[in-house]
VOTORLO-260912 format. One line per field, with one value per residue: residue in three letters; x, y, z of N, C-alpha, C, CB in turn. Coordinates in nm, 4 decimals. Glycine has a CB too. Layout:
rest <- c(ala,...) .
nX <- c(X,...) .
nY <- c(Y,...) .
nZ <- c(Z,...) .
caX <- c(X,...) .
caY <- c(Y,...) .
caZ <- c(Z,...) .
cX <- c(X,...) .
cY <- c(Y,...) .
cZ <- c(Z,...) .
cbX <- c(X,...) .
cbY <- c(Y,...) .
cbZ <- c(Z,...) .
//
This chain:
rest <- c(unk,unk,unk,unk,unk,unk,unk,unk,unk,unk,unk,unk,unk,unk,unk,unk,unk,unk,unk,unk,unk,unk,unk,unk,unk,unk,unk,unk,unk,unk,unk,unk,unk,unk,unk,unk,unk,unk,unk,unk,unk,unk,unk,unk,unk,unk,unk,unk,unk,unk,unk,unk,unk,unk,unk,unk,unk,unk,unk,unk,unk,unk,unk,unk,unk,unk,unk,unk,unk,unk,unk,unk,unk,unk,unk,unk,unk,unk,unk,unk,unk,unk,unk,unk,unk,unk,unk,unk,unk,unk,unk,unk,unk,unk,unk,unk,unk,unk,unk,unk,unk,unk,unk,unk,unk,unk,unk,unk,unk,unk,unk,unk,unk,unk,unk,unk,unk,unk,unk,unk) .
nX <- c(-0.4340,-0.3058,-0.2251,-0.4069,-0.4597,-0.2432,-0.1922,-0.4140,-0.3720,-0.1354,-0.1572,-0.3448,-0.2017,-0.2692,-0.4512,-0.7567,-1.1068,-1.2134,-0.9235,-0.8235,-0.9882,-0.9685,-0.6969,-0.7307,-0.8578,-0.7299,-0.6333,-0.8488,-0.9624,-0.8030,-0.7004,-0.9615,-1.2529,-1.3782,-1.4949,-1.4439,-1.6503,-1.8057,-1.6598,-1.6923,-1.9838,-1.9826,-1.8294,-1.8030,-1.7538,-1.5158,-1.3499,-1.3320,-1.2251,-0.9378,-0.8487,-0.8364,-0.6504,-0.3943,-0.2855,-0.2419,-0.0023,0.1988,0.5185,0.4817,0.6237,0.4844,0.3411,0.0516,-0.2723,-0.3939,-0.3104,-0.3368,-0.3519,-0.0811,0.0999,-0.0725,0.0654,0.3175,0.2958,0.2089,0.4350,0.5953,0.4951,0.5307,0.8347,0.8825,0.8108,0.9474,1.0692,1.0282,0.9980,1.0770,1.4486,1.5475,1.3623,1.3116,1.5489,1.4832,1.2488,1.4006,1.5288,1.3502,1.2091,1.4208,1.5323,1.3314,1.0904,1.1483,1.2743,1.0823,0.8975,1.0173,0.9982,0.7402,0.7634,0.7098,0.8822,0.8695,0.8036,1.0773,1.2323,1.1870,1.2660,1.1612) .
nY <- c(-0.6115,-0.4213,-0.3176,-0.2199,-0.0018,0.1565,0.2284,0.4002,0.7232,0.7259,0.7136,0.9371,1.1405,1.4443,1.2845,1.1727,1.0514,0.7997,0.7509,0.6587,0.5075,0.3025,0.2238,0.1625,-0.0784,-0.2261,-0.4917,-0.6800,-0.8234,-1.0355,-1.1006,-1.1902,-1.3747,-1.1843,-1.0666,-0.8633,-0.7715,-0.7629,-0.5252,-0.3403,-0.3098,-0.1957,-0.0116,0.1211,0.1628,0.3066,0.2854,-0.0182,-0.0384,0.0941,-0.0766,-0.3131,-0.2543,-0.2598,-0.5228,-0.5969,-0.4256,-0.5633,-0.7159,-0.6215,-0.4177,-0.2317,0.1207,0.2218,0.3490,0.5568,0.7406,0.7229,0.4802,0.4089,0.5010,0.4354,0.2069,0.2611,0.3566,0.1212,-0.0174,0.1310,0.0338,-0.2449,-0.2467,-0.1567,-0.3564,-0.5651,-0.7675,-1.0350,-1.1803,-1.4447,-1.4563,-1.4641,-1.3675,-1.1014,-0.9940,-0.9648,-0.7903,-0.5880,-0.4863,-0.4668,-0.2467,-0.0119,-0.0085,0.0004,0.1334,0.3696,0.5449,0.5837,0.6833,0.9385,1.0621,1.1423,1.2948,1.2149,1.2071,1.1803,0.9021,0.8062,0.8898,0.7604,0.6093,0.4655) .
nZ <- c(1.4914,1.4068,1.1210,0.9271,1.0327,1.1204,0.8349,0.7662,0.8534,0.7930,0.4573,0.4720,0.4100,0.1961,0.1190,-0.0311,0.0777,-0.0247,-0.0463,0.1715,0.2808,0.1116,0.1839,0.4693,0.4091,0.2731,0.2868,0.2999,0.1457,0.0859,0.3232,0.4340,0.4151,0.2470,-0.0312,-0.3466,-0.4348,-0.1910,-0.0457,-0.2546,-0.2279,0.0189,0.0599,-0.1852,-0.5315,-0.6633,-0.3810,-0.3624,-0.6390,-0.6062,-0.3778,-0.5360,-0.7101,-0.5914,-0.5470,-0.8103,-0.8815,-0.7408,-0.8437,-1.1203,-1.1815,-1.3332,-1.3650,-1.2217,-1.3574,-1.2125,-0.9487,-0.7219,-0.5682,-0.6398,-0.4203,-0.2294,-0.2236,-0.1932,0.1485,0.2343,0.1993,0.3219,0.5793,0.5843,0.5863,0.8328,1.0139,0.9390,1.0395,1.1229,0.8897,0.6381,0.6124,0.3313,0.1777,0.3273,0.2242,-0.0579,-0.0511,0.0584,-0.1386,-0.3317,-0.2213,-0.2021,-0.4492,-0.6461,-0.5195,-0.3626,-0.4875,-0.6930,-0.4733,-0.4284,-0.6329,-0.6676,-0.5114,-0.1883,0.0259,0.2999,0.2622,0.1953,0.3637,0.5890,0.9335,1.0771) .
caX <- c(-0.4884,-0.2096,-0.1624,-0.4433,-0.4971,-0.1354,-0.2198,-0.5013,-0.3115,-0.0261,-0.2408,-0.4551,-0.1492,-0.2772,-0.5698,-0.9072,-1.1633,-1.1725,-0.7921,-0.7878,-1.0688,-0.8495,-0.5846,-0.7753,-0.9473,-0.6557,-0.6071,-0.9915,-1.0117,-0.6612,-0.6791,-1.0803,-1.3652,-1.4680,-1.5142,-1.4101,-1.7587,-1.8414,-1.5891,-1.7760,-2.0816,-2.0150,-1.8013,-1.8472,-1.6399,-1.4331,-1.2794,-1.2940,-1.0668,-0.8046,-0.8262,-0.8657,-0.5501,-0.2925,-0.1986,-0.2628,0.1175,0.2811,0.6064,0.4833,0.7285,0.4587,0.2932,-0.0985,-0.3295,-0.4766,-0.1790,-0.3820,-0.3018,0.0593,0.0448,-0.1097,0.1584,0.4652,0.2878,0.1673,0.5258,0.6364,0.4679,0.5847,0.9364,0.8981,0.7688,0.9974,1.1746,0.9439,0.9972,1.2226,1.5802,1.5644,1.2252,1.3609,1.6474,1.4590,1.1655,1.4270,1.5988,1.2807,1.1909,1.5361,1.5546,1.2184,1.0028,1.2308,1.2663,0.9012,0.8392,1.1168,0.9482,0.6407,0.7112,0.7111,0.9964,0.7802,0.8223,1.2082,1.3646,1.1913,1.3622,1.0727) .
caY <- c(-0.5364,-0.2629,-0.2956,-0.1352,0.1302,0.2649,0.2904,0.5033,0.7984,0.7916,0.7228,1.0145,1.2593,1.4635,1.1937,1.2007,1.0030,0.7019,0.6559,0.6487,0.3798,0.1728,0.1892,0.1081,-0.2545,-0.3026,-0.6435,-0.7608,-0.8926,-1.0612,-1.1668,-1.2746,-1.4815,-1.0981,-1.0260,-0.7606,-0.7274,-0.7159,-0.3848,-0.2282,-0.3025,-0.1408,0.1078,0.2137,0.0797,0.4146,0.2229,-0.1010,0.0097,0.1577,-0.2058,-0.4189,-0.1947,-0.2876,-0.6845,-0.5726,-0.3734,-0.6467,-0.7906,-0.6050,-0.2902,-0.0886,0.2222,0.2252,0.4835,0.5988,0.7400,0.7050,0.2940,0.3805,0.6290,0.3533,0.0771,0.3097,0.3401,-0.0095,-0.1119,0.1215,-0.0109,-0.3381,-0.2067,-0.1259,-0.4829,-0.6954,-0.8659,-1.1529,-1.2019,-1.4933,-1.3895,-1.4030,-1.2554,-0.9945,-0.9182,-0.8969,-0.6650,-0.4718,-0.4708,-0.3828,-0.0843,0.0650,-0.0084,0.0570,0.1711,0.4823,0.6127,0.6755,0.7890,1.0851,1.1467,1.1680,1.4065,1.1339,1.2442,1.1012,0.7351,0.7736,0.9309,0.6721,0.5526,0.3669) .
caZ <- c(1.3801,1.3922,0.9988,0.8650,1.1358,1.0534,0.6913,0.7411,0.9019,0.6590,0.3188,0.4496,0.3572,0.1247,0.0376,0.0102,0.1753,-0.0842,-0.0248,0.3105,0.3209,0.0740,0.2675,0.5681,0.3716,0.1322,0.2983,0.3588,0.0770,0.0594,0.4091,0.4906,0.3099,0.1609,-0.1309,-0.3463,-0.4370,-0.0752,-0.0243,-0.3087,-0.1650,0.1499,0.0788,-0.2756,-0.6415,-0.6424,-0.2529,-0.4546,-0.7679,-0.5394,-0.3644,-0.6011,-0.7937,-0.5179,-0.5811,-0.9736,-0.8763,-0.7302,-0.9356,-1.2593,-1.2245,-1.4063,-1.2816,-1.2218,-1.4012,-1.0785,-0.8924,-0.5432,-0.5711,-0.6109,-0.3296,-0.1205,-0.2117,-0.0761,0.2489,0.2670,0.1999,0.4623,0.6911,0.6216,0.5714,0.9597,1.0890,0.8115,1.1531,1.1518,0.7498,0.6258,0.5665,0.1669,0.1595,0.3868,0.1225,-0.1624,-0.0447,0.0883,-0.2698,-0.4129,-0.1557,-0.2669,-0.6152,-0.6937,-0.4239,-0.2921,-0.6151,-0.6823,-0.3530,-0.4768,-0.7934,-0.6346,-0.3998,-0.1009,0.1181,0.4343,0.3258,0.1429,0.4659,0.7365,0.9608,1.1596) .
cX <- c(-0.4209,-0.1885,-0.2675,-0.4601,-0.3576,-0.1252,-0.2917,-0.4406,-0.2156,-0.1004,-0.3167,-0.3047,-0.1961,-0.3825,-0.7044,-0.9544,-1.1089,-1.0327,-0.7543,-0.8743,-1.0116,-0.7534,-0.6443,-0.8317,-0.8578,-0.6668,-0.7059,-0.9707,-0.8789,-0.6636,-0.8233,-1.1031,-1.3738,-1.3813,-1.4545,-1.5557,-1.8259,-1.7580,-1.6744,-1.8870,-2.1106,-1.9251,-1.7519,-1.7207,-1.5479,-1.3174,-1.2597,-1.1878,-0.9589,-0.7755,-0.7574,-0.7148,-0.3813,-0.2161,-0.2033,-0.0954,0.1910,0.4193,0.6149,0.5816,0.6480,0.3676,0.1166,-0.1489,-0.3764,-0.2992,-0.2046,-0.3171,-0.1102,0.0962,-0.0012,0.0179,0.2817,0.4292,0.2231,0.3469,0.6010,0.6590,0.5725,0.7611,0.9850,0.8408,0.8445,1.0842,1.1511,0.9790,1.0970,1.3414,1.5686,1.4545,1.2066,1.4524,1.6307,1.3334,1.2543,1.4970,1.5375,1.2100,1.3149,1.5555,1.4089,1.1519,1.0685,1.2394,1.1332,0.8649,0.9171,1.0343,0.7997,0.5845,0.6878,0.8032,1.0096,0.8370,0.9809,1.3118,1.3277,1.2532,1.2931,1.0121) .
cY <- c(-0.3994,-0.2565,-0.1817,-0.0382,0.2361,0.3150,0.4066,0.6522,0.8385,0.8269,0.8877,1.1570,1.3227,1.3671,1.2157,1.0616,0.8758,0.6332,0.6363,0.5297,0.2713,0.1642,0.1332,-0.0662,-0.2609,-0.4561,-0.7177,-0.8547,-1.0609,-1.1705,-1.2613,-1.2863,-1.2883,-1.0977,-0.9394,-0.6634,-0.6416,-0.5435,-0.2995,-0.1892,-0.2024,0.0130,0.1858,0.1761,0.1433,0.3307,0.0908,-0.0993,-0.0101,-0.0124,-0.2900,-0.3814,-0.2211,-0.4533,-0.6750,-0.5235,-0.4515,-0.7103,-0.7404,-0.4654,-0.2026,0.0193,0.2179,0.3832,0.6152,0.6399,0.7028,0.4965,0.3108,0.4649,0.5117,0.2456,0.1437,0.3188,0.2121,-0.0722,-0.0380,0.0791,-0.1571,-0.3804,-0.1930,-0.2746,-0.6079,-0.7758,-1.0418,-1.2375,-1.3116,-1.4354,-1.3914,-1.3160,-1.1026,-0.8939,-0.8718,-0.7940,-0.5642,-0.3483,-0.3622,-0.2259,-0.0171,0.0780,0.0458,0.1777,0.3278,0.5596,0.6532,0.7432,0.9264,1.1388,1.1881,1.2468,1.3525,1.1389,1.1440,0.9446,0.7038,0.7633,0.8410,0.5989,0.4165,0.4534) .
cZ <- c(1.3712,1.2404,0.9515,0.9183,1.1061,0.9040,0.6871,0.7797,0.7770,0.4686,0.3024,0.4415,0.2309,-0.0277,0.0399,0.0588,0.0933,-0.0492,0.1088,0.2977,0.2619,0.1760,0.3945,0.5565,0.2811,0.1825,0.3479,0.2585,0.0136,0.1642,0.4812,0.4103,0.2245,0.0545,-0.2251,-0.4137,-0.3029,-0.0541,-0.1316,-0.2917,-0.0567,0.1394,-0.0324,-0.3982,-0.6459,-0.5007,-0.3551,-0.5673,-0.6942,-0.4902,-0.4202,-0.7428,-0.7179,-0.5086,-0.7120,-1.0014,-0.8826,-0.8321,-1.1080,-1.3002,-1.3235,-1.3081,-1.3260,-1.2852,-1.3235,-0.9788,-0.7404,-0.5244,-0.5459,-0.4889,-0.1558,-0.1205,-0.1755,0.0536,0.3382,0.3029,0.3117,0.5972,0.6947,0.6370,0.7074,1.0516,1.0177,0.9499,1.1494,1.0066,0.7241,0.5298,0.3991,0.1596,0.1779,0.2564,0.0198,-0.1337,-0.0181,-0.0507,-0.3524,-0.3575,-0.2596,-0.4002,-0.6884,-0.6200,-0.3976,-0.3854,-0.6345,-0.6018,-0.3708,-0.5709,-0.7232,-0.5195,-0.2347,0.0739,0.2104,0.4129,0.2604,0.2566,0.5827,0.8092,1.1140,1.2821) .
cbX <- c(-0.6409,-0.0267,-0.1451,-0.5163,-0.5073,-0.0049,-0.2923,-0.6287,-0.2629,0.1216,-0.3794,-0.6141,-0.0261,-0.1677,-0.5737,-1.0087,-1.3202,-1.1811,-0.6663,-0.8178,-1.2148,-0.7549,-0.4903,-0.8743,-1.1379,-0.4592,-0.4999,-1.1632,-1.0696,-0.5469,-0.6086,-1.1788,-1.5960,-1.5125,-1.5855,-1.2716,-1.8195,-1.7962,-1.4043,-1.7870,-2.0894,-1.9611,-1.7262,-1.8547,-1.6679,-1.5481,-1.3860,-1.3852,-1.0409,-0.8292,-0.8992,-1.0654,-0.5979,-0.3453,-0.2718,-0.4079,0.1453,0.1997,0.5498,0.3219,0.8832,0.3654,0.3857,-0.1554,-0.4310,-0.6118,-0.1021,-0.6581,-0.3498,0.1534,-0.1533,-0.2681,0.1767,0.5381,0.2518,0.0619,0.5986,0.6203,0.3016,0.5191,0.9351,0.8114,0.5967,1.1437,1.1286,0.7630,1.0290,1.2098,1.7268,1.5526,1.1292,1.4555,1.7303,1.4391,1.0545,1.5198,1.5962,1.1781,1.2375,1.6459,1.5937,1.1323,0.9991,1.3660,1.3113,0.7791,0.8712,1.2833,0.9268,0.6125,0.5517,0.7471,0.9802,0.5663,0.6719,1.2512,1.3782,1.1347,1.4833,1.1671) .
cbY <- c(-0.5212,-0.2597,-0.4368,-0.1570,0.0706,0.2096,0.2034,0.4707,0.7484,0.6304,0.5856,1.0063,1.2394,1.4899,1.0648,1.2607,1.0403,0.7403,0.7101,0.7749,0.3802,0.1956,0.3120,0.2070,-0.2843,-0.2504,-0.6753,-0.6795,-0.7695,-0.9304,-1.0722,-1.2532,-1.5961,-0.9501,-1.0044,-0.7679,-0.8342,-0.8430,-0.3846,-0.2287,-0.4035,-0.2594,0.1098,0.3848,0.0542,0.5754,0.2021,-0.1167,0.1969,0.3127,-0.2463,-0.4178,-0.0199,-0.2411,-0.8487,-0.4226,-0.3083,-0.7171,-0.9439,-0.5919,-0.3458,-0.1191,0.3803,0.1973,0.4509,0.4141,0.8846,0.7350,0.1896,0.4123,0.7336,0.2839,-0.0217,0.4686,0.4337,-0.0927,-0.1467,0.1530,-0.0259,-0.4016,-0.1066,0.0228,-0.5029,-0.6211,-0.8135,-1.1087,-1.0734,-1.6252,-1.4821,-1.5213,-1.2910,-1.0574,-0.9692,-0.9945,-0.6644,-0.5061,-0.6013,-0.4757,-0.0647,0.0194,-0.1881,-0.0431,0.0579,0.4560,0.5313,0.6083,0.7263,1.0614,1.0130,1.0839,1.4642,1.0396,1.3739,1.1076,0.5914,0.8790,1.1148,0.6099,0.6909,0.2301) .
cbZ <- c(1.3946,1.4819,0.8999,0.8131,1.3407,1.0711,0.6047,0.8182,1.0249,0.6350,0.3252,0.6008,0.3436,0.1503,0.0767,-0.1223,0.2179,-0.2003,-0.0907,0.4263,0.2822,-0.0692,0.2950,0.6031,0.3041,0.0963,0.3768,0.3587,-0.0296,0.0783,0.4863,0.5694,0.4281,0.2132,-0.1127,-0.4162,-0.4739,0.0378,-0.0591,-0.4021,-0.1320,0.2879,0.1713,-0.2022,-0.7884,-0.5940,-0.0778,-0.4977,-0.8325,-0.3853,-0.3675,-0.6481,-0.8081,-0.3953,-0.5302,-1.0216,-0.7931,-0.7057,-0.9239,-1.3080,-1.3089,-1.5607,-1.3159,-1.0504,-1.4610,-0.9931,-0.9141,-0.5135,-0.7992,-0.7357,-0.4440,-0.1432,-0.3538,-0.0977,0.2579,0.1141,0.0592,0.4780,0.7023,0.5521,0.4926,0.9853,1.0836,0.6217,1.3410,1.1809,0.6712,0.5880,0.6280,0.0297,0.2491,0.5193,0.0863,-0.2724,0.0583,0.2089,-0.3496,-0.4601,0.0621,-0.2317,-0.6771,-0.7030,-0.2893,-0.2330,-0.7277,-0.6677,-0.1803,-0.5551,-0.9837,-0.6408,-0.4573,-0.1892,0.1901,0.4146,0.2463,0.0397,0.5213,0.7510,0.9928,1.2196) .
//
């Protein structure tokens, strides 16, 4: 369970509570039976949104209204940017495509530095 525990730390640059707790349950609802009811339940629709706003990103190349969601998906993809070993080789090539082509760029515009210059 090292994924979401390193989110919470980085998300909480310059975040408030809400985005830290997304970042901490982005993948409950993704990865167990819950809900996304259940997450709002427990830890409030404001944590839900942000959630429930992060596979809404995926593949659509547009930018969310809520900037905390996009905010969470550069240090989500960091992370996984830093564990991609395991990943299969095309899968590998194109996340890495889309970090760089997409991903790296926003994190510039957005003032990101932290997740453009990582180096793991």
């Amino acid at each position: 369970m090292t994924h979401p525990r390193t989110r919470g730390p980085a998300a909480g640059a310059e975040c408030g509570t809400a985005t830290i707790c997304a970042a901490l349950l982005h993948d409950v609802v993704e990865d167990t039976d819950a809900a996304l009811a259940d997450v709002a339940r427990a830890s409030g629709a404001e944590v839900a949104a942000l959630v429930d706003g992060l596979p809404a990103l995926d593949g659509t190349g547009r930018s969310p209204a809520d900037r905390r969601i996009l905010r969470l998906k550069l240090f989500d993809r960091l992370h996984n940017m830093r564990t991609i070993g395991h990943v299969d080789p095309a899968k590998r090539i194109a996340r890495s495509r889309e970090t760089l082509e997409i991903l790296v760029p926003t994190a510039r515009v957005l003032g990101l530095g932290l997740v453009e210059r990582d180096d793991g």
